[in-house]
Backbone as CSV, one residue per row, in Angstrom:
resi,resn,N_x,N_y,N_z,CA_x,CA_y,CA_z,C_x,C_y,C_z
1,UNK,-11.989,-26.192,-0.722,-11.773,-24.829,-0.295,-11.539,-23.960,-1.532
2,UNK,-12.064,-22.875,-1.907,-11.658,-21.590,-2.245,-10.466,-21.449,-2.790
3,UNK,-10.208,-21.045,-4.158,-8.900,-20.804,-4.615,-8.731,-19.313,-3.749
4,UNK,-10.005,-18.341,-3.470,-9.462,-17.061,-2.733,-9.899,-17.191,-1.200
5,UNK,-9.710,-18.252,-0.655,-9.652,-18.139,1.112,-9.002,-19.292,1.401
6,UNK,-8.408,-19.112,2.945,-8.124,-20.163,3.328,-8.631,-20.038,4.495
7,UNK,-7.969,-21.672,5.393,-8.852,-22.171,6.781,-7.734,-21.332,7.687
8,UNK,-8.237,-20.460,9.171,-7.306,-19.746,9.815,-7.343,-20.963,10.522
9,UNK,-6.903,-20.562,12.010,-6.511,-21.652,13.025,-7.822,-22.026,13.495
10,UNK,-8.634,-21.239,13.518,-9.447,-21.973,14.247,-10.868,-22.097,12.962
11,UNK,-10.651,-22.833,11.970,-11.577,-23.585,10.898,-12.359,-22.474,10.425
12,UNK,-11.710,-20.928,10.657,-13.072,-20.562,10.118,-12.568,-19.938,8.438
13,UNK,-12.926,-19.456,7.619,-12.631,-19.161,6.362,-12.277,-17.845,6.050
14,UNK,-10.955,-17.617,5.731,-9.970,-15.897,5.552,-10.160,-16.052,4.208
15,UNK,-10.091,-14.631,4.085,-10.135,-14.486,2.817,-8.374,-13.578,2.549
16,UNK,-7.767,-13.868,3.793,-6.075,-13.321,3.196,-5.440,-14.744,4.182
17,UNK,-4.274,-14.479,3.768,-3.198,-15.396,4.383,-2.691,-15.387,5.678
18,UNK,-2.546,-16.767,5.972,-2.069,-16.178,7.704,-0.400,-15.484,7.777
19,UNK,-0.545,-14.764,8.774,0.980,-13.608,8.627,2.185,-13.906,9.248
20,UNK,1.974,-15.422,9.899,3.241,-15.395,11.081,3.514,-16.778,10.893
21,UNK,3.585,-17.394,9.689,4.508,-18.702,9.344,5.736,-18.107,8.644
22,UNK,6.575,-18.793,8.896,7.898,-18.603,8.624,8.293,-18.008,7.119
23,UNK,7.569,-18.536,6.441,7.436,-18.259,4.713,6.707,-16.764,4.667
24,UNK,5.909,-16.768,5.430,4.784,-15.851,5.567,5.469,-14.502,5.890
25,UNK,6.285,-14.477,6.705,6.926,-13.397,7.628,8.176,-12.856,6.512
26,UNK,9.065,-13.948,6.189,9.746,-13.808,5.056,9.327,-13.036,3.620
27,UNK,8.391,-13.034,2.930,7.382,-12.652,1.793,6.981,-11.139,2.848
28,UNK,6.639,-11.351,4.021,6.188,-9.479,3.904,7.559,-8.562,4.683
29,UNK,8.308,-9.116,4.664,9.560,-8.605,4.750,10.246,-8.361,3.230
30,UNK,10.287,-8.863,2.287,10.380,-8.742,1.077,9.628,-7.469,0.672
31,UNK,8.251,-7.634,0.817,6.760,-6.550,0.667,7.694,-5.612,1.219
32,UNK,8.130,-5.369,2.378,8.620,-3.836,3.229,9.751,-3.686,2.146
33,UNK,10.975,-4.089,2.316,11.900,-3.938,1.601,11.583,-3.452,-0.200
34,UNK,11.134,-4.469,-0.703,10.734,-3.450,-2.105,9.840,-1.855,-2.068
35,UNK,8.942,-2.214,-0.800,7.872,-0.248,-0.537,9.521,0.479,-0.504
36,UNK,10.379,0.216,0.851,10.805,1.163,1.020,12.307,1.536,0.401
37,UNK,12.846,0.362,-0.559,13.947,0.683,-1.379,14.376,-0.199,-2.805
38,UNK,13.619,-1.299,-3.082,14.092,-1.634,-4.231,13.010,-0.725,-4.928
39,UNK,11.871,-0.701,-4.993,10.796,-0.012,-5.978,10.929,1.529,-6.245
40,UNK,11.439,1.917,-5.195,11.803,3.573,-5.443,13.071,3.814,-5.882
41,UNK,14.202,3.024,-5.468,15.413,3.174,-6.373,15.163,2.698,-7.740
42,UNK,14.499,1.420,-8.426,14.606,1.655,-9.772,13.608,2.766,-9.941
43,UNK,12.226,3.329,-9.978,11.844,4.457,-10.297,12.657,5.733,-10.242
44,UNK,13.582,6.043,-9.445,14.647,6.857,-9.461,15.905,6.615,-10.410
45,UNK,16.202,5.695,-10.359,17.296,5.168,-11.246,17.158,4.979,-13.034
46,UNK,15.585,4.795,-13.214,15.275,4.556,-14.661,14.531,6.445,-14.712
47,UNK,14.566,6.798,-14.023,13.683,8.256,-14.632,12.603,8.247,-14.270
48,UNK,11.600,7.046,-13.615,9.971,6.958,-13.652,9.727,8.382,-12.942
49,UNK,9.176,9.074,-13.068,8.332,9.962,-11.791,7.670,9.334,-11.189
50,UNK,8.406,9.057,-10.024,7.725,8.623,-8.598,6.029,9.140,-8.129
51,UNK,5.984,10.458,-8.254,4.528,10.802,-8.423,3.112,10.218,-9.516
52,UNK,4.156,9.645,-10.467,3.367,8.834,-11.734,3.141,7.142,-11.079
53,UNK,4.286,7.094,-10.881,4.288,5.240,-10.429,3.554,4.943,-8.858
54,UNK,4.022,5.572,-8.459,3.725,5.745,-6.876,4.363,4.071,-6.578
55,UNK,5.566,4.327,-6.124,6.438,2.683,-6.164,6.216,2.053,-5.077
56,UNK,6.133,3.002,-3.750,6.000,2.696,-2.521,4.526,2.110,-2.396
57,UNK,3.392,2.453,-2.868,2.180,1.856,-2.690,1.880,0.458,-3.188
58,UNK,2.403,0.068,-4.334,1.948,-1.442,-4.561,2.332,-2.618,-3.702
59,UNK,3.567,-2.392,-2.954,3.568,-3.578,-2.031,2.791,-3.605,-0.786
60,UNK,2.697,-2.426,-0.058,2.066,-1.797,0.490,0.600,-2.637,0.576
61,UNK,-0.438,-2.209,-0.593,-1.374,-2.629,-0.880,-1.532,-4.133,-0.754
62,UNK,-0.886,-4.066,-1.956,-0.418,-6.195,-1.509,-0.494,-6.525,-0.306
63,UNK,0.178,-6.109,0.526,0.608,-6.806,1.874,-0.406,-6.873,2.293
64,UNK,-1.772,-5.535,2.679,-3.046,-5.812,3.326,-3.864,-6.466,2.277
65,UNK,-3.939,-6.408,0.916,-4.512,-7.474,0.222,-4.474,-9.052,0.405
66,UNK,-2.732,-9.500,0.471,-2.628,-10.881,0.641,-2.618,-11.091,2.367
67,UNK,-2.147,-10.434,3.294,-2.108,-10.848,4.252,-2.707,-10.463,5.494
68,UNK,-3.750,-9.514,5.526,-4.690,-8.829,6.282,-4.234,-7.465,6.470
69,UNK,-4.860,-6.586,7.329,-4.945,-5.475,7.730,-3.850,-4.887,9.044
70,UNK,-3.607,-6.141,9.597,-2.319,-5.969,10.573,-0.911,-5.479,9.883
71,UNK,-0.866,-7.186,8.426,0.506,-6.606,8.209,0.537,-5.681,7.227
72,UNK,-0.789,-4.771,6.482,-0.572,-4.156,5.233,-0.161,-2.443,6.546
73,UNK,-0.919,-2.560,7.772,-0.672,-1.666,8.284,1.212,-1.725,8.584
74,UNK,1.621,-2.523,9.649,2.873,-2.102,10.182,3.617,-2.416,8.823
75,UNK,3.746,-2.885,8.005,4.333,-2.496,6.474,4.508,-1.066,6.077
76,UNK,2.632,-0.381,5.749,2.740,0.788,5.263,3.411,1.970,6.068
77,UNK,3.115,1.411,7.434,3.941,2.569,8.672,5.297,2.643,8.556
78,UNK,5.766,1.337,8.386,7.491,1.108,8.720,8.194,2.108,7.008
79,UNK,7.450,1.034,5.909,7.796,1.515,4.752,8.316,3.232,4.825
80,UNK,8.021,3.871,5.060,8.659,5.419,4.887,9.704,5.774,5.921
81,UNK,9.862,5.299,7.029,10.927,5.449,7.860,11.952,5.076,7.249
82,UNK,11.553,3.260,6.787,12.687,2.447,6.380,13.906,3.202,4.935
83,UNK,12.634,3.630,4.600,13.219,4.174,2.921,14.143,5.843,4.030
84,UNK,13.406,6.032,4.220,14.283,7.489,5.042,15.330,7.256,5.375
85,UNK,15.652,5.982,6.201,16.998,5.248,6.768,17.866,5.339,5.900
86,UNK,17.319,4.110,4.522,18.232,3.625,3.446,18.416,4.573,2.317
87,UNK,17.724,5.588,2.188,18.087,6.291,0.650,18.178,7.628,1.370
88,UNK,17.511,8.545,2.161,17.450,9.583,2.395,16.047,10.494,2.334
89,UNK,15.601,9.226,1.124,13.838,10.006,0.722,13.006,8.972,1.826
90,UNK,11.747,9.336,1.609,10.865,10.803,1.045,11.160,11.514,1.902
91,UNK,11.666,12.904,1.669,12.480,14.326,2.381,11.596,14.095,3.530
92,UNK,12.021,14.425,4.864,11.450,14.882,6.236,9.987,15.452,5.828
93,UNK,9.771,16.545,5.438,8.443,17.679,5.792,7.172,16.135,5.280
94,UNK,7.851,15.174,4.479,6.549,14.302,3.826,6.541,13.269,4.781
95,UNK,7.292,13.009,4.975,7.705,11.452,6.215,5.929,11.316,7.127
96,UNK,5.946,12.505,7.726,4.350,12.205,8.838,3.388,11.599,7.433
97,UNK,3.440,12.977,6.809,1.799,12.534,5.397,2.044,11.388,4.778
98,UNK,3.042,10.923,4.481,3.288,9.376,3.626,3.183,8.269,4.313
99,UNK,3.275,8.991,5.896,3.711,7.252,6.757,2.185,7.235,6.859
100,UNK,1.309,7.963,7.346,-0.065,7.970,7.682,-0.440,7.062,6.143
101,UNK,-0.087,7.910,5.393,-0.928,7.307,3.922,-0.896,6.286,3.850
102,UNK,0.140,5.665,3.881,0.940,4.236,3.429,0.106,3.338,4.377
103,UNK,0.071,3.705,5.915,-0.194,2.669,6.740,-1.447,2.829,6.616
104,UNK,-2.921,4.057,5.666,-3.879,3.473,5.624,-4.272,3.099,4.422
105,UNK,-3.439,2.883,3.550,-3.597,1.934,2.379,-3.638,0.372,2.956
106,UNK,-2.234,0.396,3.666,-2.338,-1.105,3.610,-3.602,-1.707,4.702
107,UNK,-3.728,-1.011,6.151,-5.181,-1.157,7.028,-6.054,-1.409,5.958
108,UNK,-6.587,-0.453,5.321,-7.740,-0.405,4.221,-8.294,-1.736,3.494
109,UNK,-6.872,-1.987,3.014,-7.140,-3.017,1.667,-6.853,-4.241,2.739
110,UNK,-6.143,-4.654,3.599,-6.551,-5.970,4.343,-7.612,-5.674,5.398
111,UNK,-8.136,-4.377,5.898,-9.680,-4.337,6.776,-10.898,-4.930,5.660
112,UNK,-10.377,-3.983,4.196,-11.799,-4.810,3.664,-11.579,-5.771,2.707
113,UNK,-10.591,-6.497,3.256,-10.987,-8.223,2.576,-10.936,-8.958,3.865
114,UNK,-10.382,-8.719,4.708,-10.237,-9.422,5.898,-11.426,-9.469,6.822
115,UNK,-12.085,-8.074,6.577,-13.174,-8.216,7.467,-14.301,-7.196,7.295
116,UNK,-14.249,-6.611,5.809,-15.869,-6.264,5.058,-16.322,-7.311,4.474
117,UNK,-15.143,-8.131,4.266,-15.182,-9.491,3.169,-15.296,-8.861,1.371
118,UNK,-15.077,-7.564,1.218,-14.963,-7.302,-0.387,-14.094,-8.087,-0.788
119,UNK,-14.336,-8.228,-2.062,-13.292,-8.717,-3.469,-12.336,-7.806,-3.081
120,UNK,-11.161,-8.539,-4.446,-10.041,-7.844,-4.555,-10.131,-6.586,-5.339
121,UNK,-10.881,-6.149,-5.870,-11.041,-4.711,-6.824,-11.448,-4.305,-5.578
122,UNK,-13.407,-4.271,-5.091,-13.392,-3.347,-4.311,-12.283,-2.660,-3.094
123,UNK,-11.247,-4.043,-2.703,-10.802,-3.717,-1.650,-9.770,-2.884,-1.679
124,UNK,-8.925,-2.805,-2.910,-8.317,-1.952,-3.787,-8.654,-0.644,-3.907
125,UNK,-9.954,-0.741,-4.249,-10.490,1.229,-4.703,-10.877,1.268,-3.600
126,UNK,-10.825,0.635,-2.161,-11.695,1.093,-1.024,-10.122,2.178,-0.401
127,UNK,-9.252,1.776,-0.646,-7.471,1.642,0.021,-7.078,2.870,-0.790
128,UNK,-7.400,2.920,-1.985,-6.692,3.811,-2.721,-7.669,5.326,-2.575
129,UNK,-9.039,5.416,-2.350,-10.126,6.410,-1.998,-9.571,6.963,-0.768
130,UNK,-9.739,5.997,0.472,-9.542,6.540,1.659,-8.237,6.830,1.888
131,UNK,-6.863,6.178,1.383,-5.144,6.366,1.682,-5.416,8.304,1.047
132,UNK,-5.483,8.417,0.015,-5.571,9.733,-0.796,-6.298,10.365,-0.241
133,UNK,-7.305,10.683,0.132,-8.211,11.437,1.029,-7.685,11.841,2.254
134,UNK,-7.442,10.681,3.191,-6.381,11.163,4.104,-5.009,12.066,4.122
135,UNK,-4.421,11.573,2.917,-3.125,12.085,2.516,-3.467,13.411,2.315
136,UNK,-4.031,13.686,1.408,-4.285,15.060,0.823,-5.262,16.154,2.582
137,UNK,-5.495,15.261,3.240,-6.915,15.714,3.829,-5.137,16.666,5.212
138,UNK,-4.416,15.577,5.344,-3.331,15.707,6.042,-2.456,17.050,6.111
139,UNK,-2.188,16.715,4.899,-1.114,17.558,4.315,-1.872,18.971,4.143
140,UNK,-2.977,19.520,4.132,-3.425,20.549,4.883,-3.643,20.832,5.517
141,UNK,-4.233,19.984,6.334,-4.022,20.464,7.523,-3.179,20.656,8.434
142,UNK,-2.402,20.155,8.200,-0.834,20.595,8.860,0.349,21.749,8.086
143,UNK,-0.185,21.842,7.147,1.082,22.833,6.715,1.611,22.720,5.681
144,UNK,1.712,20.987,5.463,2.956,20.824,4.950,3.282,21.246,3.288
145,UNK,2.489,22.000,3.046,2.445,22.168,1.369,1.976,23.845,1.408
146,UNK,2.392,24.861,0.413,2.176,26.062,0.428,1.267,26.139,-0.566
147,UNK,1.401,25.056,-1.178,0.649,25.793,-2.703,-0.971,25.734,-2.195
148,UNK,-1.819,26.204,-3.392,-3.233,26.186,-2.944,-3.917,24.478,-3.334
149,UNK,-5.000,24.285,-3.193,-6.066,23.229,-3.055,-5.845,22.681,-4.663
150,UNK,-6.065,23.502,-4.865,-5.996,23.431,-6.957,-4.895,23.043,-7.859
151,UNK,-3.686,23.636,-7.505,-2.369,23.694,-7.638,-1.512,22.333,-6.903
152,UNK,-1.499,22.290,-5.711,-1.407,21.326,-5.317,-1.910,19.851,-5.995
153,UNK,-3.011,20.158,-5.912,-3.975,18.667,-7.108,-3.421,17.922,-8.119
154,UNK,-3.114,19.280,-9.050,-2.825,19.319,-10.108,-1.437,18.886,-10.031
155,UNK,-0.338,19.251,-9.161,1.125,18.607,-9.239,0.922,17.639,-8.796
156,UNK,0.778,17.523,-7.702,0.876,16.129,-6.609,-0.057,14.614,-6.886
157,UNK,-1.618,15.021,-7.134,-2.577,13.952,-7.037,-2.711,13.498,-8.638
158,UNK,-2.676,14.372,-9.912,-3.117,13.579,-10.890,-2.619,12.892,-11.651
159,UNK,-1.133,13.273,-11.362,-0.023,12.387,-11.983,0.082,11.103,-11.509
160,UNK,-0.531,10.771,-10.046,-0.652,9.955,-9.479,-1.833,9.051,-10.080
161,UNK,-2.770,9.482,-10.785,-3.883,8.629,-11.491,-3.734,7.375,-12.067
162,UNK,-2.346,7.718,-12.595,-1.655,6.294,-13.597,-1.163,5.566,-12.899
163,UNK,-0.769,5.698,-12.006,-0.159,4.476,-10.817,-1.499,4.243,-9.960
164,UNK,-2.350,5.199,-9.672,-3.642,3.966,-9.195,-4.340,3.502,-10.104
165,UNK,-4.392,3.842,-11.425,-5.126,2.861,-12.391,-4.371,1.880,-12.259
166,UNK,-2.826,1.963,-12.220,-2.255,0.287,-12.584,-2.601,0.041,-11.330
167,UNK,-2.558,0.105,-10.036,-3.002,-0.460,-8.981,-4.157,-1.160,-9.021
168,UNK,-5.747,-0.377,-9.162,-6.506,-0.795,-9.449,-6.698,-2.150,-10.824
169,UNK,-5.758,-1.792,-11.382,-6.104,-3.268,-12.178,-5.097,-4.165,-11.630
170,UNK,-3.733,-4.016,-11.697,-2.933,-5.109,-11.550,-2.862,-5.660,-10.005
171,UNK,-3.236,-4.978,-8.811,-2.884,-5.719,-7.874,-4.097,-6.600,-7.459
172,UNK,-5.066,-6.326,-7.835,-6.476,-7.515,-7.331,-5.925,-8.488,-8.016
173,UNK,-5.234,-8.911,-9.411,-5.205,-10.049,-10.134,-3.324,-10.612,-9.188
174,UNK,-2.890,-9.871,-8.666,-1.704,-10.420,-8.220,-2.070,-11.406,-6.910
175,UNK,-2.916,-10.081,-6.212,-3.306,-11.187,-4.976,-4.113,-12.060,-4.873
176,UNK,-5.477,-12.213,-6.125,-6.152,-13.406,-6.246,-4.621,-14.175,-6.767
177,UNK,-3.923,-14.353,-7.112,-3.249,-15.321,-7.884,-2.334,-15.582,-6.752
178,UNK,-1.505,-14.206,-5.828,-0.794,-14.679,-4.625,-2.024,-15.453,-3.353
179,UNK,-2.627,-15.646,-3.316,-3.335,-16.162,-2.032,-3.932,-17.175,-2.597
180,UNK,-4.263,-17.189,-3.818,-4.767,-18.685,-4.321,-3.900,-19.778,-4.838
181,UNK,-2.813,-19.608,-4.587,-1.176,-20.313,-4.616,-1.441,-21.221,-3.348
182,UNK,-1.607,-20.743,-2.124,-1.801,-21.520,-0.732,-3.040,-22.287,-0.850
């Protein structure tokens, strides 16, 4: 077998991990917990700009990378409530645009390894194209931002470049290496 698939229940060949063994469930409970408060408290706590790192997205990603599209979704959904609970952030007016985002990062990146069958890069830039598109596509259309199209961009999305470049490189090599562990 495949250092990047394994056998599901019924013999046929995944290319993510199954989500509901005991170890399994444990590890994306970890995944939620770092999206929605260890990764944003140290980015808060060391100075990172959260808009630079984007802390909440790498586990996120992971989760539908290593473990399909089910759990990268109820991960990316829960992730912004959870953090709302425990720290106070991300402020209310963002809560709808981040939870949407989050939960279609993680759909994204376990729909297309789980079942476009892409690699771990494409499935990565497929998650990080469509999560941002949505996000941004959102957050105008509802309101939630005054500034203009341009302005907006320019604060919000490009600072964000450096945290999806590290995405784009570092999490395909985490989850070939997390799923080829099993």
């Amino acid at each position: 077998m495949s250092h990047s698939s394994v056998q599901n229940e019924l013999g046929h060949r995944s290319l993510t991990l199954p989500a509901w063994e005991v170890k399994a469930v444990t590890l994306q409970f970890l995944l939620l917990l770092s999206a929605s408060y260890v990764l944003p408290a140290i980015a808060h706590a060391t100075g990172l700009p959260v808009r630079m790192f984007l802390p909440m997205h790498w586990p996120v990603i992971l989760a539908g990378l290593c473990y399909g599209w089910r759990s990268g979704v109820v991960i990316g959904l829960s992730a912004p409530a959870v953090s709302y609970m425990m720290s106070g952030m991300p402020p209310v007016f963002m809560l709808p645009a981040m939870t949407l985002e989050l939960g279609v990062y993680g759909f994204a990146a376990g729909f297309a390894r789980e079942m476009l069958k892409l690699g771990w890069f494409m499935s990565t830039l497929l998650s990080l194209l469509v999560g941002r598109v949505l996000f941004v596509g959102y957050v105008f259309a509802s309101g939630a931002v005054s500034q203009t199209f341009i302005a907006y961009m320019q604060a919000a999305m490009l600072p964000g470049l450096v945290g999806a470049a590290g995405q784009l490189i570092a999490l395909p090599l985490i989850a070939r290496r997390w799923v080829g562990r099993k």
